[in-house]
N, C-alpha and C positions, 0 to 999 in steps of 0.2 A: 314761717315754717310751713306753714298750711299751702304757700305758693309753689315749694319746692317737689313738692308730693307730684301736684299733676304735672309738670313741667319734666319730672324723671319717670312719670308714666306715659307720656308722649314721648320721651326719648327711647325707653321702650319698645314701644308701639311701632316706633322707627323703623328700629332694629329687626324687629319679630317679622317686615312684611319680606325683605327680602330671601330672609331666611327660610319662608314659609316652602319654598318650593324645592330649599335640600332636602336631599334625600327621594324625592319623588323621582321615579323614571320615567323615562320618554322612548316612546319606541323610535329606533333609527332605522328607516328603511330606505337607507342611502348609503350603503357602503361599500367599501371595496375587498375584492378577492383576499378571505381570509378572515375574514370578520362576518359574525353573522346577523343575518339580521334577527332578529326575534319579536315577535307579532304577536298574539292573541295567545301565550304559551307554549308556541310553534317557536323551533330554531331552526333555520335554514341558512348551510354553509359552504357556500363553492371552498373544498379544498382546493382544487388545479381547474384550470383549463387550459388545453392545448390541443393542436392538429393531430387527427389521427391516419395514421398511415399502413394503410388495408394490405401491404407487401412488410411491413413487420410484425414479428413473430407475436409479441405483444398485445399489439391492437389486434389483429386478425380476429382475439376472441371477443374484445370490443363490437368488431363492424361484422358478427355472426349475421349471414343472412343478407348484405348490404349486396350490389353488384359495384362495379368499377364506377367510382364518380363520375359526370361528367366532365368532358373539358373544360375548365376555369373556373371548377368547384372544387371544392377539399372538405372535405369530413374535416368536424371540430367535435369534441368532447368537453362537458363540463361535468364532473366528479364533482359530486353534492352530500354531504352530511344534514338529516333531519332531526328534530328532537321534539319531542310531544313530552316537554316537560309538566303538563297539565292533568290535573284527575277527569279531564272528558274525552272523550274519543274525537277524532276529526276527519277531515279528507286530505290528500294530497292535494294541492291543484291539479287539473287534468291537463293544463298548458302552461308551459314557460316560453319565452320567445328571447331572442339574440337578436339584438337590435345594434346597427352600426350607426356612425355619425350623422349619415345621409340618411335617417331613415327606414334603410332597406330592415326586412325583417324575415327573421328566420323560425320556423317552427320545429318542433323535434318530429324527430325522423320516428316511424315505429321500428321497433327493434324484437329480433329473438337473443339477446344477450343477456347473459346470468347476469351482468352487471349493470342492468340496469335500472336503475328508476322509476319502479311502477306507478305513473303519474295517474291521479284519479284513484287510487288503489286509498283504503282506509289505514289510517293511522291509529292505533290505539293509545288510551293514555300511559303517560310514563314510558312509551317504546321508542324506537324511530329504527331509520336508514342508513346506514345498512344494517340486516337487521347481526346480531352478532353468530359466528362462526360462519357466514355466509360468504360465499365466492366474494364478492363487492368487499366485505370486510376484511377478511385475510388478505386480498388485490393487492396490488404496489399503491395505491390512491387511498386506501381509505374511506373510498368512498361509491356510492351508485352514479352511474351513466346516466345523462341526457345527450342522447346525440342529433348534432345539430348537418344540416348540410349546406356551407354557404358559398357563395361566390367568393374568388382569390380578391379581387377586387376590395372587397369588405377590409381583405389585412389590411389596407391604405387607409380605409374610414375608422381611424382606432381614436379613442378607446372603444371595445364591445360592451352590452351591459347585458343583464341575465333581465328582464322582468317576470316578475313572481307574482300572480295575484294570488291575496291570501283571505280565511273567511270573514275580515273584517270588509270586507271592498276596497279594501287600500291596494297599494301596487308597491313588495320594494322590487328594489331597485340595485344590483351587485356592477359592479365597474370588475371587468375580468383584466388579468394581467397576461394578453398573450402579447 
């Protein structure tokens, strides 16, 4: 009897190590458009991305302020939702970049647009982006502007990704769906 005891406490013991890490979360700072990723009790979420086009009605309030692309450029938009689900206050990042297959990389454009993104701007706790009854929220998206201006080219080098550095020093990382 006495043998049986530690022989079903090693079995046990077995069972408890794999177990040990249900329930524990992992941050995912690899996802795609629609998923967010969530960091340091930061939520950051591309609702849409897609081209925006400075001759509809639409976008025009988008690209406030923009002049006519250049030739074999096209304005791109990523609609983002933030969430500062934490009791501490934080910052935005002051930079996201739209990075193609090749490499190439794109930095957001500055903007006079109600909708967009006050990148660098503080975050309070329990608040986010957009903030609510604001132009960005009411919007057709859902969400705030980052406008981006890339080469046509780039549509070839797909998929696009957003990167995001966040205040852990980590970087995610969004796979856009245009």
């Amino acid at each position: 009897m006495a043998r049986r005891i530690p022989i079903a406490l090693l079995a046990l013991a077995a069972l408890a190590v794999p177990l040990a890490g249900c329930g524990a979360e992992e941050e995912e700072l690899d996802v795609i458009e629609g998923e967010p990723i969530e960091s340091d009790e930061v939520s950051y979420n591309v609702v849409i991305s897609r081209f925006l086009n400075p001759a509809d009605t639409e976008d025009e309030a988008y690209l406030v302020g923009q002049p006519a692309p250049p030739p074999d450029e096209q304005y791109f938009g990523v609609f983002m939702q933030v969430a500062n689900e934490g009791s501490h206050d934080t910052t935005l990042p002051d930079q996201m970049t739209v990075i193609d297959t090749l490499g190439n990389e794109y930095e957001p454009l500055e903007t006079e647009s109600p909708f967009a993104l006050p990148l660098g701007a503080p975050l309070r706790a329990e608040a986010g982006f957009p903030r609510p009854n604001s132009v960005a929220a009411d919007g057709p998206t859902g969400g705030n502007l980052i406008p981006f201006l890339i080469e046509e080219a780039s549509t070839e080098n797909r998929p696009l990704e957003l990167e995001i550095p966040l205040p852990s020093g980590k970087v995610g990382t969004i796979e856009l769906d245009i």
